[in-house]
N, C-alpha and C positions, 0 to 999 in steps of 0.2 A: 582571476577576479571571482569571488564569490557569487552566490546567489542573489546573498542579501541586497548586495551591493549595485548587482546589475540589476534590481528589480528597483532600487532606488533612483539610480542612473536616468533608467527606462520612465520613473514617474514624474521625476525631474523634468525632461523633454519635455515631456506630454505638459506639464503645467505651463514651459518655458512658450511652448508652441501657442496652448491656449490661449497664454497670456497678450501674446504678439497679437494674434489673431482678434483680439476682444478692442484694443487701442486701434488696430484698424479697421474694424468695423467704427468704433468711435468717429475717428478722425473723418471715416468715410462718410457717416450721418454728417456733422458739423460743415463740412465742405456742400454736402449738397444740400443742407438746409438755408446757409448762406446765400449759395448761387441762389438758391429757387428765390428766397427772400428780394436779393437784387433786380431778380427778371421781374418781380413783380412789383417794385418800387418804380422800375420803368416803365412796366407799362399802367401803373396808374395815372405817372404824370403824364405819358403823351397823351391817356385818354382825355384827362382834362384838357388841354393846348387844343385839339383837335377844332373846338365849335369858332376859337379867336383868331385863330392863323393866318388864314385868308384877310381880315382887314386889316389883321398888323403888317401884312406884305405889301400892300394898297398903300395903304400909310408911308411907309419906305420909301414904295416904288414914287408915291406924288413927290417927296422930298425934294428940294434943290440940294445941289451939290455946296459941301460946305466946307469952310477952312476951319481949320481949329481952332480961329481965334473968334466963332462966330458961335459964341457959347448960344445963345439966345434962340440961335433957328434950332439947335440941338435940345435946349429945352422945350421949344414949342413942338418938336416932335415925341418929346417924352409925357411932356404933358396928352398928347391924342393917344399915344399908344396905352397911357397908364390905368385910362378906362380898364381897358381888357387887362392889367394886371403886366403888361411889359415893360421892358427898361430901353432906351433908347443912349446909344453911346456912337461914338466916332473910334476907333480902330485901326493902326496902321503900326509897322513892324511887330507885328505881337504885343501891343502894348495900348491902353487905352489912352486916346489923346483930348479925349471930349465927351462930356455926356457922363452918366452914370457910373463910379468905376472901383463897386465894391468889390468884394474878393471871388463871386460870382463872374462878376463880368472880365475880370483878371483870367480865369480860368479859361471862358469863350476867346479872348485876346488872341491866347494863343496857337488856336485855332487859324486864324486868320494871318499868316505871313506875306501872302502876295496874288494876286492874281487867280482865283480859283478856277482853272479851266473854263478858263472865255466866258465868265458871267458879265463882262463889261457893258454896264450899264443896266442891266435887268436884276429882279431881285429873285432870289431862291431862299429856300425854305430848308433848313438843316436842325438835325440831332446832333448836339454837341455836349457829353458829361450829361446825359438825362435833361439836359435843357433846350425847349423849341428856339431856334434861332431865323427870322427873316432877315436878310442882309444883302447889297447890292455894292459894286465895286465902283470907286470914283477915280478914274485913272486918272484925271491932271492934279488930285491931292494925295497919288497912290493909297488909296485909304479908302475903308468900309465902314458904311452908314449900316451900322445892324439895330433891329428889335430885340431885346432877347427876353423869353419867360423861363422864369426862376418859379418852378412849382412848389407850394408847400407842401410841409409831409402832410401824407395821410395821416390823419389819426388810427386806423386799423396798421398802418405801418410802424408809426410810432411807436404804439403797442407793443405792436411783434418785436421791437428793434431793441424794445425797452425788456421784454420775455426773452430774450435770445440768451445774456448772459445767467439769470438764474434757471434757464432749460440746460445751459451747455454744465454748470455747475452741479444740478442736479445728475444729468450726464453721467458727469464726471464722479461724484457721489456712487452712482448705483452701478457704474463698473468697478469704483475700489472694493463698494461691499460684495459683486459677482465673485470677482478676484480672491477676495480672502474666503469666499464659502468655498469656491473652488479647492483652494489650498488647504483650509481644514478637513473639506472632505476626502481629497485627496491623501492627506495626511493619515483622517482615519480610515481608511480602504488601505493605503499600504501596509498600515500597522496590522488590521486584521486578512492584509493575504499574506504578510509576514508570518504570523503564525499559523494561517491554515496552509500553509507551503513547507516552512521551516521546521515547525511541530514535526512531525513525520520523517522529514530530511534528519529531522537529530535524531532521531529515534534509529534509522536503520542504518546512521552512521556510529551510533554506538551499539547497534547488533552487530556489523560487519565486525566492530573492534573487539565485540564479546566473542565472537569467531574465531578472529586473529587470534586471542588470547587461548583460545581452547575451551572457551563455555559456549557447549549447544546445548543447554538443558533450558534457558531462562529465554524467555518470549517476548516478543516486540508487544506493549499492549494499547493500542491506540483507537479513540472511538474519536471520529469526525466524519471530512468529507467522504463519501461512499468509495469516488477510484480512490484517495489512497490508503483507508481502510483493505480495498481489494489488493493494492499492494503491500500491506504489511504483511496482510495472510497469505501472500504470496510469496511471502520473504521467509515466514515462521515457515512456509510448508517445506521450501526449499531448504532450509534449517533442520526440518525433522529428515527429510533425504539423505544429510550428509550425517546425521546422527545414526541412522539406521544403518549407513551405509559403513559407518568406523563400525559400529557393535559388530555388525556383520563378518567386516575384513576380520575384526577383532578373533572372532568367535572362529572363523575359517582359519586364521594363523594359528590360536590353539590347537582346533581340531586337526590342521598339516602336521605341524610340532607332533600331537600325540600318535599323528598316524607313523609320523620317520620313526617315532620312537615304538611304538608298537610293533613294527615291522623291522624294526632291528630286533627288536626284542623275539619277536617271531622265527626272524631268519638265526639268529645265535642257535635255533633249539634243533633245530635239521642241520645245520653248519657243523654242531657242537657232535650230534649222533653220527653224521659220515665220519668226522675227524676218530671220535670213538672206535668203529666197528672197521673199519679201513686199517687204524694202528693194531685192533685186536689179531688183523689179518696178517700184517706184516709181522707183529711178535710172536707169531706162532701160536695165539691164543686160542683159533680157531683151527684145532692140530687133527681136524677129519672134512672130509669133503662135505659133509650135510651141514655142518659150521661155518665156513667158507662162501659157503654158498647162501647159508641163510643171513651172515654179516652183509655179504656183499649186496641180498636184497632190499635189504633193510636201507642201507647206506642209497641204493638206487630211488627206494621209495619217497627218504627223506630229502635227494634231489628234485623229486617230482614234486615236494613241497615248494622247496625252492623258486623254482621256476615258477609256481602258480604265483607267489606273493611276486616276483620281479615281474612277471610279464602285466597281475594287475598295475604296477606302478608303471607300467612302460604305456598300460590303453590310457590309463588317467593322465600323464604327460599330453599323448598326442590329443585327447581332450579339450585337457585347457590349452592347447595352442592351436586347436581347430584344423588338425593334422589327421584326423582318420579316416582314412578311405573309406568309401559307400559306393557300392557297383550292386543294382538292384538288375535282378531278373525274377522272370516272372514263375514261382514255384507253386506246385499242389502242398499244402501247408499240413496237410494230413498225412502225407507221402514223408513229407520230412521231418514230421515229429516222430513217426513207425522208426525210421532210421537210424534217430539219436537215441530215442529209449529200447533201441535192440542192441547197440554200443555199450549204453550204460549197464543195462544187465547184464553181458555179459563181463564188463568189468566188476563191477558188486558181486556178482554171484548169487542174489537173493536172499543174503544173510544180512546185509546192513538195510539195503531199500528194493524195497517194492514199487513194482509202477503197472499201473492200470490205464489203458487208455479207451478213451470213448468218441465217436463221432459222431454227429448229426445224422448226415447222412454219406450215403457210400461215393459220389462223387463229391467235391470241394472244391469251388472257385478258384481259381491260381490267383495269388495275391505276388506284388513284388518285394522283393526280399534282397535282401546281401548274406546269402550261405556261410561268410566267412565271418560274420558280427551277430547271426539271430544264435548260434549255438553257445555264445558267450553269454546273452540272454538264459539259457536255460541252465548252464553249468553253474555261472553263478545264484541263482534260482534254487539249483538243488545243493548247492554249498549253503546254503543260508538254510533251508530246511533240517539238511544233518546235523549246524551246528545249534540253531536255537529251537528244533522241535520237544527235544526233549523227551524222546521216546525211542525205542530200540526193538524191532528194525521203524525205520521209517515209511510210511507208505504216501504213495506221491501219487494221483489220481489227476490224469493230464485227458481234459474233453475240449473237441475242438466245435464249434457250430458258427453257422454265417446269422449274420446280424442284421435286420432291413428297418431302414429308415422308417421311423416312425412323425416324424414331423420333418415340414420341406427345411430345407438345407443344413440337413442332418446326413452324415455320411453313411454309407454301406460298407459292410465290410467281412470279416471273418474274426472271431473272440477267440483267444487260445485261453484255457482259465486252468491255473496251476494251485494243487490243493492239497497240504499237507494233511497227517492224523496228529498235528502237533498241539502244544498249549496257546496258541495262537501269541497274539502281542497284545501289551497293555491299551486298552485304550487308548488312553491320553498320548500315548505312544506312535498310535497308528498312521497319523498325517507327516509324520516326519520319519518315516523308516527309508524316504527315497531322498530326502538333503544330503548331501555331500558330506562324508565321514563321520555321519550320523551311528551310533553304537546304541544299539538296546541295553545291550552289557555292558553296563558302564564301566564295572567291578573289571572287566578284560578274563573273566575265566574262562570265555574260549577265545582263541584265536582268533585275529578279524580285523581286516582296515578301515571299516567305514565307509565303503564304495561299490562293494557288488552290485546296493540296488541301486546306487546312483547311476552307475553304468547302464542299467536295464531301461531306465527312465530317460536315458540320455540319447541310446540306442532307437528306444521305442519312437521319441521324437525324430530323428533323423530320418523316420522310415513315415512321419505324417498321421504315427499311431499317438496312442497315449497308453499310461498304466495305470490302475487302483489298485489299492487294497482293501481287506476288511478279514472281519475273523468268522469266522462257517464251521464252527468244529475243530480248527485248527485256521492257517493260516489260508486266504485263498488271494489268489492273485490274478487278475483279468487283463491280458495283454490284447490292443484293438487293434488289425491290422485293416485300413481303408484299401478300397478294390483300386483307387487309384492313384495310390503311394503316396509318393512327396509330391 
């Protein structure tokens, strides 16, 4: 069931309940304005009866006893009592048999069937239908010699009696017009929470379907109530998340696509040179040992290429599937950079790169480290210098110094800061040298996946550091190693 629907349901009730609720409060007034009205018609009359009572039971009581046919003592008893405003009648089986016997005393009649709890011969005093009744039993005519007063209305009752039906009309009047304001305001409250509910409801029901369809570019654009204002913009933002989030994928599935294809393109060029210099071997091409020997270096080199592009795709694999081992211990950071820049120079020779190193000072804090992931840090580091410094030899100027918090809960640490004599990076360039198969050389004239310094940034965090860049003369690069890791 719809919204609409069960909001209409819902105000339905509410009016049906109302309405029940409104006739019995009605009813409720009318019932006890009645009662009240009754109590008080009786007891006006017995107030009046009260001062004549006593002589109209005197009167009775002196009576002789009378036969029915003895109309005459029966008016001479009605004639005494009528002073005081009484009727005087004979009475026997519920029925008057003598005396006075309008539809008043027809009423009282009935009253009287037989023998009233042993009043034999004495006279009592009764309320019967609003009416004072004096009456005494004559058990050898089985029959009641009564008085009876018949009070007239009040005139303040009268009144009220004669008010009663255009009060209950008016009543009746001013809860049909309650009724119907009810139900037009009713009417108009649902119509306007219909549209301050539904308005909105359509709105992000034809965003969801502009979604479905594949438009996230066009916006929910609604001005009303404040919450759901907050959620439309909370629907748009959600919107721009999954938009950013396609370009993104988008842009990563490119940039993968041109990395397979770059590095196919890369590995074909060492693939293509061992097949080369291997066949030159076998045909006899290289027909002196300094030949043979120089093909077979060659072809060994161009393995060493090889293996650098496979093994980067093999770190980037366990990457994205959060597969790379991290086994930190705790190293002198200055100790271990001596090590790898006495490696590299003696691989270089001093003809392609130079490296300079400098430290703070002669002791260095042990920082924790994984020895088997910080030198993929630096290799790729110095692969990215040879290939976009743009100068020949390269000179790589590696200083190490410890770092002290300058505001509270700021970390400590050790900075390694890696610094080419290159053309630095473009500017606009500079904030995205560490995104994921991000290429400064778009054009592909050197060689290159996209990932060395993703790696380095990837790395850097797994160890609780961080990396920057910026350009100093060439390119400088600030690796922060925290004194207490991850």
């Amino acid at each position: 069931m719809s919204l609409k629907k069960r909001m209409f349901r819902s105000n339905m009730t509410i009016l049906c309940c109302a309405l029940v609720s409104l006739m019995l409060i009605l009813v409720t007034v009318m019932v006890l304005f009645e009662d009240s009205f009754e109590r008080q018609f009786h007891t006006l009359s017995q107030t009046a009866l009260e001062r004549n009572v006593s002589e109209a039971a005197q009167a009775v009581e002196a009576a002789q006893a009378v036969e029915a046919a003895q109309i005459e003592d029966v008016d001479e008893l009605n004639d005494l009592v009528g002073q005081w405003g009484y009727q005087a009648a004979v009475l026997s089986g519920g029925r008057v048999t003598a005396g006075e016997s309008g539809g008043h005393m027809s009423d009282v009649a009935e009253y009287f069937t037989g023998d009233q709890g042993g009043m034999d011969g004495h006279t009592d005093i009764f309320s019967v239908r609003g009416s004072t009744v004096a009456a005494k039993y004559v058990p050898e005519e089985d029959s009641f010699l009564a008085a009876a007063y018949f009070p007239e209305e009040n005139p303040l009752v009268s009144s009220l009696r004669e008010g009663f039906l255009p009060l209950f009309g008016m009543l009746v009047l001013a809860g049909s017009a309650a009724i119907a304001a009810i139900l037009l305001l009713a009417s108009f409250f649902t119509r306007k929470m219909n549209r301050l509910v539904m308005e909105p409801v359509e709105e992000l029901v034809a965003g969801a379907e502009r979604i479905r369809d594949g438009n996230l570019t066009e916006e929910i654009r609604y001005e009303g109530e404040e919450e759901f204002e907050h959620v439309c913009q909370t629907f748009n933002d959600m919107q721009h998340t999954i938009l950013e989030d396609q370009r993104q994928r988008e842009k990563n599935e490119k940039a993968r696509t041109d990395m397979v294809t770059g590095i196919s393109h890369d590995l074909r060029t060492p693939l293509t040179s061992i097949r080369g210099y291997i066949k030159g071997v076998l045909d006899g091409v290289a027909d002196t040992e300094e030949k043979r020997e120089l093909y077979l270096r060659t072809a060994y080199e161009s393995t060493e290429d090889m293996n650098i592009l496979l093994q980067k795709l093999f770190d980037f694999s366990r990457m994205e599937s959060g597969q790379m081992p991290f086994h930190m211990v705790n190293v002198d950071p200055a100790e271990f950079i001596s090590v790898w820049i006495a490696q590299k120079e003696e691989t270089f020779g001093g003809e392609k790169v130079k490296f300079s190193f400098w430290q703070e000072k002669e002791m260095m804090p042990e920082i924790p480290m994984d020895i088997d992931q910080i030198p993929r840090i630096f290799d790729n580091l110095l692969e990215n210098s040879i290939k976009y410094a743009g100068v020949c030899p390269v000179e790589i100027t590696v200083r190490i110094f410890e770092k002290v918090s300058e505001a509270p809960g700021e970390p400590t640490g050790v900075v390694i800061e890696w610094k080419d004599n290159g053309h630095g990076v473009p500017e606009e360039k500079l904030p995205q040298i560490f995104e994921r198969f991000y290429r400064c050389d778009e054009s592909r004239n050197e060689k290159g996946s996209g990932i060395g310094l993703y790696v380095v940034e990837y790395i850097m965090e797994r160890h609780g550091g961080s990396v920057k860049a910026e350009n100093d003369g060439g390119l400088k690069i600030q690796l922060f190693f925290p004194k207490e890791g991850m």
